[in-house]
C-alpha positions as CSV (number, residue, x, y, z in Angstrom):
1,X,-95.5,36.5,-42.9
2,X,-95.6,36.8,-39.0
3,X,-92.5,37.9,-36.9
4,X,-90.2,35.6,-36.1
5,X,-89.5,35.8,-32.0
6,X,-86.0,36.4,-30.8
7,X,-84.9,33.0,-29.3
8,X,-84.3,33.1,-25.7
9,X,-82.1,31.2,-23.1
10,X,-83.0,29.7,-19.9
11,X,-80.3,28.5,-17.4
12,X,-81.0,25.1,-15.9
13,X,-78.4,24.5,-13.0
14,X,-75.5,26.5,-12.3
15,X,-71.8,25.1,-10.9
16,X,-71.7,24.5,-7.4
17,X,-67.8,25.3,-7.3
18,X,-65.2,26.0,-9.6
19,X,-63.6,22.7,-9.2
20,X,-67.1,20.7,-9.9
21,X,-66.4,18.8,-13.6
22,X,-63.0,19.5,-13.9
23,X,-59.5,17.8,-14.2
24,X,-59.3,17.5,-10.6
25,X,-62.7,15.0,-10.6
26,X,-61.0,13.2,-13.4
27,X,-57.8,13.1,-11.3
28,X,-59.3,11.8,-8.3
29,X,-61.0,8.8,-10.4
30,X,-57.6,7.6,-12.2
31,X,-56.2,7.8,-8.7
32,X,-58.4,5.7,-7.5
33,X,-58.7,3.7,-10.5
34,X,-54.5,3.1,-10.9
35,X,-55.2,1.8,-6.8
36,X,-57.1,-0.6,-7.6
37,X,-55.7,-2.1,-10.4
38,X,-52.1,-1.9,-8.5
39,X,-50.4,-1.1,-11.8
40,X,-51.8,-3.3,-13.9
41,X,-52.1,-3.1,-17.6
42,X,-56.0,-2.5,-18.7
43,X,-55.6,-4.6,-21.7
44,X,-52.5,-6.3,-23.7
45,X,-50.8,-4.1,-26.1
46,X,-51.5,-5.5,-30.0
47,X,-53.9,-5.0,-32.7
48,X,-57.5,-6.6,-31.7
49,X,-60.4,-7.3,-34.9
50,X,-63.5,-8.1,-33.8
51,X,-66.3,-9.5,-36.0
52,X,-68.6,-7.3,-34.5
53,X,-69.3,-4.7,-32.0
54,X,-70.3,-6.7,-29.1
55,X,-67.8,-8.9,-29.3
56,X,-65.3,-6.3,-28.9
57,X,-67.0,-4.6,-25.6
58,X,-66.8,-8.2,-24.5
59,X,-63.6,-8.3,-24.8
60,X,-63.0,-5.0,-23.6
61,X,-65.2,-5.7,-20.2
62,X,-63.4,-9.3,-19.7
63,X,-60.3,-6.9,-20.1
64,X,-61.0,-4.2,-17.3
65,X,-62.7,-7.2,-14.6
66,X,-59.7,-9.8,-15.3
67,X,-58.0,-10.0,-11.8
């Protein structure tokens, strides 16, 4: 049988900072997010079934672009 060869690791990117990815992006975006919406509710609180799958993220997109 021929050797097996160790598997090696290559880095692709490193982090620019130590804040890049973390809950402060995420923080940031519902910020923003909670702005524009001004306290609205992203969807009516219940129990949703959908026949299938698309019509539930159609339901879930008229949800997050109703005014």
């Amino acid at each position: 049988m021929p050797e097996e060869k160790p598997y090696t690791m290559k880095t692709v990117g490193r982090r620019t900072s130590a804040e890049s990815g973390s809950f402060a992006d995420f923080d940031v975006m519902q910020r923003t997010i909670t702005a524009l919406r001004r306290n609205a509710k992203f969807a009516v609180r219940g129990v949703y079934r959908f026949r299938t799958h698309e019509e539930a993220d159609q339901w879930m997109m008229d949800q997050l672009t109703r005014p």
